[in-house]
C-alpha positions in Angstrom: 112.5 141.5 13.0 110.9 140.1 9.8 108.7 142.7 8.1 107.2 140.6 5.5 104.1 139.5 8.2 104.1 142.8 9.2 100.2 144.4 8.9 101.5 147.8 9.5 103.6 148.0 5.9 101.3 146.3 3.3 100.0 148.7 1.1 96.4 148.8 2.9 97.8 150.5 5.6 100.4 152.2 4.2 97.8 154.1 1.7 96.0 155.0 5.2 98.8 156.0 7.2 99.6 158.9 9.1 102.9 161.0 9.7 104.6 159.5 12.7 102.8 161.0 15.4 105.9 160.6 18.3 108.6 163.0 18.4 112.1 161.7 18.3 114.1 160.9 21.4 116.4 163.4 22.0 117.1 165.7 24.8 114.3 167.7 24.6 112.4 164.7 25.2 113.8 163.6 28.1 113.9 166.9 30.0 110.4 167.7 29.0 109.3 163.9 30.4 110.6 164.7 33.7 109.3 168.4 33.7 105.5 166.6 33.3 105.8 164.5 35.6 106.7 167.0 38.2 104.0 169.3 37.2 101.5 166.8 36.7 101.8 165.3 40.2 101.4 169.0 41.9 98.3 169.8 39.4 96.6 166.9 40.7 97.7 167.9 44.7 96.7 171.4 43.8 92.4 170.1 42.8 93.0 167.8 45.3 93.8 170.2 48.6 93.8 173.4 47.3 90.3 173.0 46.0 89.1 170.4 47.6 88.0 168.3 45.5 89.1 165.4 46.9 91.1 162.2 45.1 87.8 160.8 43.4 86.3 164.2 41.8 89.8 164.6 41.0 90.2 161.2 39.3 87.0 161.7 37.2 87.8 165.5 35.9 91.7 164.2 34.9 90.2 161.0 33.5 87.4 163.4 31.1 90.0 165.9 30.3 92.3 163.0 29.1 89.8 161.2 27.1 89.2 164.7 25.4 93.0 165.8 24.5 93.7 162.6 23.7 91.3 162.4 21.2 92.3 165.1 19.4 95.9 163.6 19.8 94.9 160.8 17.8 92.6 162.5 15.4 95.9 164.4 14.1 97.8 163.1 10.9 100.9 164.4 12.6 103.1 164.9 15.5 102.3 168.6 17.1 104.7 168.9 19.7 101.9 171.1 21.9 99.2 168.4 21.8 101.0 165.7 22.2 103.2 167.0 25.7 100.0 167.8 27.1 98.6 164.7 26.4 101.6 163.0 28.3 100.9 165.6 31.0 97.5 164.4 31.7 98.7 160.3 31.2 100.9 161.3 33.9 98.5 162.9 36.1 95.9 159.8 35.2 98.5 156.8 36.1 99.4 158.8 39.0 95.9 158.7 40.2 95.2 154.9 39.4 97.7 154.0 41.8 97.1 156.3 44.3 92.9 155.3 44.6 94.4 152.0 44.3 96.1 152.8 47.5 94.2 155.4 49.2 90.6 154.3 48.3 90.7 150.7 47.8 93.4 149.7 50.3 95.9 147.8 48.0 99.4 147.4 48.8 102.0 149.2 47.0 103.6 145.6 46.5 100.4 144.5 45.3 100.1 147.1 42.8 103.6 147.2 41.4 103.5 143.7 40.5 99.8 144.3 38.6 101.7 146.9 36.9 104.6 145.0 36.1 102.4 142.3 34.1 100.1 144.8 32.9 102.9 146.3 31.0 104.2 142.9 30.1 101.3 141.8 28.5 100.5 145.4 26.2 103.9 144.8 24.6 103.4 141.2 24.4 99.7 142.0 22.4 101.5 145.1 20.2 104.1 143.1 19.4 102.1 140.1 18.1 99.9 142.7 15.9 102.4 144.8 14.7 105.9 142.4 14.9 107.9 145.4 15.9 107.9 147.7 19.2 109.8 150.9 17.6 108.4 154.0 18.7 110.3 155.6 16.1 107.3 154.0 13.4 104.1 155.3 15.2 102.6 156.4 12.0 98.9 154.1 12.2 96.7 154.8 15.0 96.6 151.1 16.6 99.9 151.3 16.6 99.3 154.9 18.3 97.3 153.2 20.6 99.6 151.0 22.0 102.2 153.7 22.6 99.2 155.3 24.6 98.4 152.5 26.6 102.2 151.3 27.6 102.3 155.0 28.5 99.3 155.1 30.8 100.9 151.5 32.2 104.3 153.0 33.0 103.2 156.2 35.0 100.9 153.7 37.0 104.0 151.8 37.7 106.5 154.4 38.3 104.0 155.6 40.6 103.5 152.5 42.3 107.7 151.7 42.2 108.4 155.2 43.2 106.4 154.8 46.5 106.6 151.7 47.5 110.5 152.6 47.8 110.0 155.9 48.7 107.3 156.0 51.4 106.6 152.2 51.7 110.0 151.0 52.6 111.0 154.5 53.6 114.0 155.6 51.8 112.8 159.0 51.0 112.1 161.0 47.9 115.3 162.5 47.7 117.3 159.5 47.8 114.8 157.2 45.4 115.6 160.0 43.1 118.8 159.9 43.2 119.0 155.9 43.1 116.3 156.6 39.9 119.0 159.0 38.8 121.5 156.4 38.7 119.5 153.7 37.1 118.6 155.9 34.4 122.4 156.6 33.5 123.6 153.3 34.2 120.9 152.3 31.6 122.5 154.7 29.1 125.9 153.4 29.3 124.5 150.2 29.0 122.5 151.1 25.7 126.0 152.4 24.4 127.7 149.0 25.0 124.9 147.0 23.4 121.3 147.0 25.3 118.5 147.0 23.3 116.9 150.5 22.5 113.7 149.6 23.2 114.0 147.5 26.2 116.1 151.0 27.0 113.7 153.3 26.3 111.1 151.9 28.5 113.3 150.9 31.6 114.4 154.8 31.7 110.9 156.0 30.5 109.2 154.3 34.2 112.0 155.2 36.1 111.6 159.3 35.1 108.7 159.1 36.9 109.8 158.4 39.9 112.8 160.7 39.3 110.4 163.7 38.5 108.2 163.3 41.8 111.8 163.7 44.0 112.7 166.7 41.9 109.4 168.7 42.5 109.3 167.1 46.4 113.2 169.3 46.4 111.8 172.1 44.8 108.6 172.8 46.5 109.3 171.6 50.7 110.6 173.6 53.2 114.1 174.5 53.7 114.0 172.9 57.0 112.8 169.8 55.5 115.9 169.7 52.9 114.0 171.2 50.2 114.4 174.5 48.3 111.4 175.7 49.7 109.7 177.3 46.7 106.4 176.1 48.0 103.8 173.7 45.2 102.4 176.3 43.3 105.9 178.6 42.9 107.3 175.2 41.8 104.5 174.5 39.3 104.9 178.0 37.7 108.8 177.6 37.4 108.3 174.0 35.8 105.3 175.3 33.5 107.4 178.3 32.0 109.9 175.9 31.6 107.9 173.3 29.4 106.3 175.9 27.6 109.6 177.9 26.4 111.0 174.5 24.8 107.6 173.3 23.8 107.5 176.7 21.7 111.5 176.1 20.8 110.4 172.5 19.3 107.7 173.7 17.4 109.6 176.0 15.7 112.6 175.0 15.4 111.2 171.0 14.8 114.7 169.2 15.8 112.2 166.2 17.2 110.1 165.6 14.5 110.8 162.5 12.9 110.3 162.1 8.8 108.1 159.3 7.5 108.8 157.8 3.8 106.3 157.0 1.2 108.2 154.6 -0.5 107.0 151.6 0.6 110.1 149.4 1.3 111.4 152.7 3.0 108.7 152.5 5.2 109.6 149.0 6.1 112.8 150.1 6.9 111.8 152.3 9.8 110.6 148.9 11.6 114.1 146.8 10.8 116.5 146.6 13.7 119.3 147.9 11.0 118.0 151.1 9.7 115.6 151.8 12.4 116.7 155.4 14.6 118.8 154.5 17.0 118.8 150.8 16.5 121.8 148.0 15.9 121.2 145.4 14.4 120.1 143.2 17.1 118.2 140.1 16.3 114.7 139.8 18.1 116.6 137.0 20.1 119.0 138.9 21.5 116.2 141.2 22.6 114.3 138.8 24.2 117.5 137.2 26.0 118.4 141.1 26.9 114.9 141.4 28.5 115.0 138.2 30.0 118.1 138.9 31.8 116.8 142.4 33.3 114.0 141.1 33.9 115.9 138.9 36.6 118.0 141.1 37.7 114.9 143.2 38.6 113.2 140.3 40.1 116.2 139.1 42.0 118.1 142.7 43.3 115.1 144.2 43.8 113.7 141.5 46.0 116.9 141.1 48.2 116.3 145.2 48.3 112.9 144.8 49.7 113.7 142.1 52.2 116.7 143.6 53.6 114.4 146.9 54.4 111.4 145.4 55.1 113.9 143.4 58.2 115.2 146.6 59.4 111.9 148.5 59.1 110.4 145.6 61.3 112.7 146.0 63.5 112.6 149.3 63.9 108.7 149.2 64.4 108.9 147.0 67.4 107.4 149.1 70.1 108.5 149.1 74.1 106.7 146.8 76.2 105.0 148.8 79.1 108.0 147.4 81.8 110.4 148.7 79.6 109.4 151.8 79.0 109.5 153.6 82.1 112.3 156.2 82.7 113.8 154.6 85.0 114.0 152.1 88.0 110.4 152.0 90.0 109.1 154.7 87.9 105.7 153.6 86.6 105.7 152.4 83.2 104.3 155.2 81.1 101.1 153.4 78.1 102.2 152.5 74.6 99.5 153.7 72.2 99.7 151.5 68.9 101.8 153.7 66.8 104.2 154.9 69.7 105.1 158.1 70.4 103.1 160.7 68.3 104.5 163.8 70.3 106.3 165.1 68.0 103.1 165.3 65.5 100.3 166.2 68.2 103.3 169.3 68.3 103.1 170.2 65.3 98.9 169.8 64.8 98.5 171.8 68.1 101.0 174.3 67.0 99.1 175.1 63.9 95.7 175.4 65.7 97.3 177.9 67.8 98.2 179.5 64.6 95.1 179.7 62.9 92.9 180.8 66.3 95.9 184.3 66.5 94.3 184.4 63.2 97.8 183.6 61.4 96.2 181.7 58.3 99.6 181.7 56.3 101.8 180.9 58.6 99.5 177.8 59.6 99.4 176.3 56.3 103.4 176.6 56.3 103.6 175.0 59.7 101.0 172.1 58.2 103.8 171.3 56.1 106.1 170.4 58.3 103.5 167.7 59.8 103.1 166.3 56.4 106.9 165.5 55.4 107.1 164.7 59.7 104.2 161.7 58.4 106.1 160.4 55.4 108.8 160.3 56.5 107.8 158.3 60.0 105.4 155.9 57.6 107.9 153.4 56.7 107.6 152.4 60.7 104.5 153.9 61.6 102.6 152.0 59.4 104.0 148.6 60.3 103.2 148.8 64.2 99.6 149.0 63.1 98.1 149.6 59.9 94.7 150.5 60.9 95.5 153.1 63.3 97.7 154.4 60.9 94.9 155.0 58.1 92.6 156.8 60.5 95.9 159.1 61.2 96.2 159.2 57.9 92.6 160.1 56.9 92.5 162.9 59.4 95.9 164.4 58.4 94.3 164.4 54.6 91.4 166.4 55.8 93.6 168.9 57.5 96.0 169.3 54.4 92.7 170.3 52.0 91.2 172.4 54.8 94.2 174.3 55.5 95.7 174.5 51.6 91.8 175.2 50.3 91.9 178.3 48.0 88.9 179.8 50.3 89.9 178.3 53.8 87.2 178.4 56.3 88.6 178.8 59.9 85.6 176.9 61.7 86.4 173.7 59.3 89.8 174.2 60.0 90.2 174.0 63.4 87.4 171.7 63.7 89.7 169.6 61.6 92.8 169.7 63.5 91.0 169.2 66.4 89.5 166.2 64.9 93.3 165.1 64.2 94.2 165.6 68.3 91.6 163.7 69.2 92.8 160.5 66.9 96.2 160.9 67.9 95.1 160.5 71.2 96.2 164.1 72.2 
């Protein structure tokens, strides 16, 4: 990329710079990306159910917390491996919680939102890269340049949230196995990189796709056994992550392998942006990039959307309900009523199973059994939801209630089954 226009290395800026504030990719990195994401997502379950503070209150504490650490990110002159992982902790908490009042509060599709997303993120490295001609993130040593990397952060936890569910819960494939297919992106990806992609157009693909893949692994960890998870439970799973983090947090402070060295020599500095000498980089002209991105871009566009339509068919099909005449057991038997999302047996089950629970005065072993109704509803929300969306919000709704009343630090039984009862009653029990 020519360096010459570049605003980031005259000697203005280069007098005012700071020490590159990002560590370097390696490893660590990766590992500690995924770790986040996995404990960010059950922090924000854990003030959302456990305390009960609901997705909004939630939203504004996260937001106020990031706006503080992520001042003092950028007020530093140098990476700090400590501040800056829990900055990304937080981002990934925040984007997380974009999409999901996006979804939850304001009522916009999943399809909806990953395509906002998609541009969104097109259009901050379209503006970076026409103020600072380069999109390394191994020269993040002034702070609009810092701000960029911030903001295509915040971006790509919104979309991998978005992504993540629309194929996990929307078109029902399951956390388990849109981890895995985000598993197999992410190294396909890297062999791809090693035959030629561009690093940056790699870094980012597996950077969105990490989110996704962090969500399934703490989804493994922390649900029931009988639900094909580990069953740890949220918090154990939170604790196990956190120590984790921590320890090499502490190893790459000490140790540094991930800090990357800045130059003061100006045309050494200009270096760091060249496609040559940049970490990492070949020397790949800013053509090939764009033709690189340009043909991912329709792969994406074109797999993904024969993806969606094939599901979306079979979902559609498998959402068609009985008519009355032919659902009756069998000949002149009287046709039994099809409520608008079908059968709901199986959860009125598991709901009345827990009241009886919690009125034997069996607090613990109701909020397990709650559990089971939860990963019952995800997994059924693929269909459920396309029979008839707005009987399936006011399930939905209810079930949320339940899950903070039952999860709540101080649980109230009179809320509680008042709740669940409240849940019968909508599911027609």
């Amino acid at each position: 990329m020519p360096q010459a226009a570049s605003p980031a290395t005259t000697p203005s800026v280069i007098n005012q710079r700071l020490l590159n504030k990002v560590p370097e990719v390696t490893i660590f990195f990766w590992i500690i990306k995924i770790l986040c994401t996995t404990v960010g997502e059950s922090a924000a379950d854990f003030l959302n159910y456990n305390l009960n503070w609901g997705l909004t209150l939630t939203s504004v504490a996260t937001g106020v917390l990031l706006v503080v650490v992520l001042a003092a990110q950028m007020s530093l002159k140098r990476y700090v491996a400590g501040v800056y992982w829990l900055t990304v902790a937080l981002v990934s908490v925040f984007g997380t919680l974009i999409t999901d009042n996006l979804t939850d509060n304001l009522g916009v599709p999943l399809e909806v939102s990953t395509i906002v997303f998609s541009v969104a993120l097109g259009l901050v490295f379209l503006a970076w890269y026409a103020s600072e001609r380069t999109l390394s993130i191994h020269s993040i040593y002034t702070r609009r340049r810092e701000a960029f990397y911030w903001l295509a952060i915040l971006v790509t936890f919104a979309l991998g949230t978005a992504t993540g569910d629309l194929v996990s819960e929307g078109l029902g494939v399951g956390y388990l196995k849109t981890g895995l297919l985000c598993a197999g992106l992410i190294a396909a990806i890297t062999i791809a990189w090693r035959l030629g992609l561009d690093a940056v157009l790699a870094f980012w693909l597996a950077y969105i796709l990490t989110r996704p893949l962090g969500a399934s692994i703490g989804d493994l960890m922390a649900q029931p056994t009988g639900n094909g998870g580990l069953g740890l439970g949220v918090t154990v799973t939170s604790l196990i992550l956190l120590v984790l983090i921590v320890g090499i947090v502490i190893y790459l402070s000490v140790r540094k392998p991930d800090v990357i060295a800045v130059p003061t020599d100006p045309a050494a500095l200009a270096a760091l942006d060249a496609p040559e000498t940049a970490p990492h980089h070949r020397p790949e002209s800013p053509r090939t990039a764009l033709i690189q991105t340009a043909v991912v871009l329709v792969l994406v566009v074109v797999l993904g959307g024969a993806f969606y339509a094939w599901r979306t068919n079979a979902l559609n099909a498998e959402a068609a309900l009985p008519t009355p005449e032919t659902s009756a057991a069998s000949p002149g038997a009287s046709a039994a009523p099809v409520g608008p999302l079908g059968d709901m047996s199986a959860f009125v089950g598991i709901t009345q199973d827990t009241l009886t629970l919690l009125e034997a005065g069996k607090q613990s072993v109701a909020t397990a059994r709650i559990t089971d109704l939860e990963s019952a509803w995800d997994n059924a929300e693929a269909t459920l939801k396309r029979r008839n969306p707005d009987a399936w919000h006011a399930v939905d709704d209810r079930i949320d209630v339940v899950l903070r009343e039952l999860r709540s630090t101080s649980p109230t039984a009179a809320t509680e089954k008042s709740a669940l009862q409240a849940l019968l009653s909508q599911m027609g029990a």
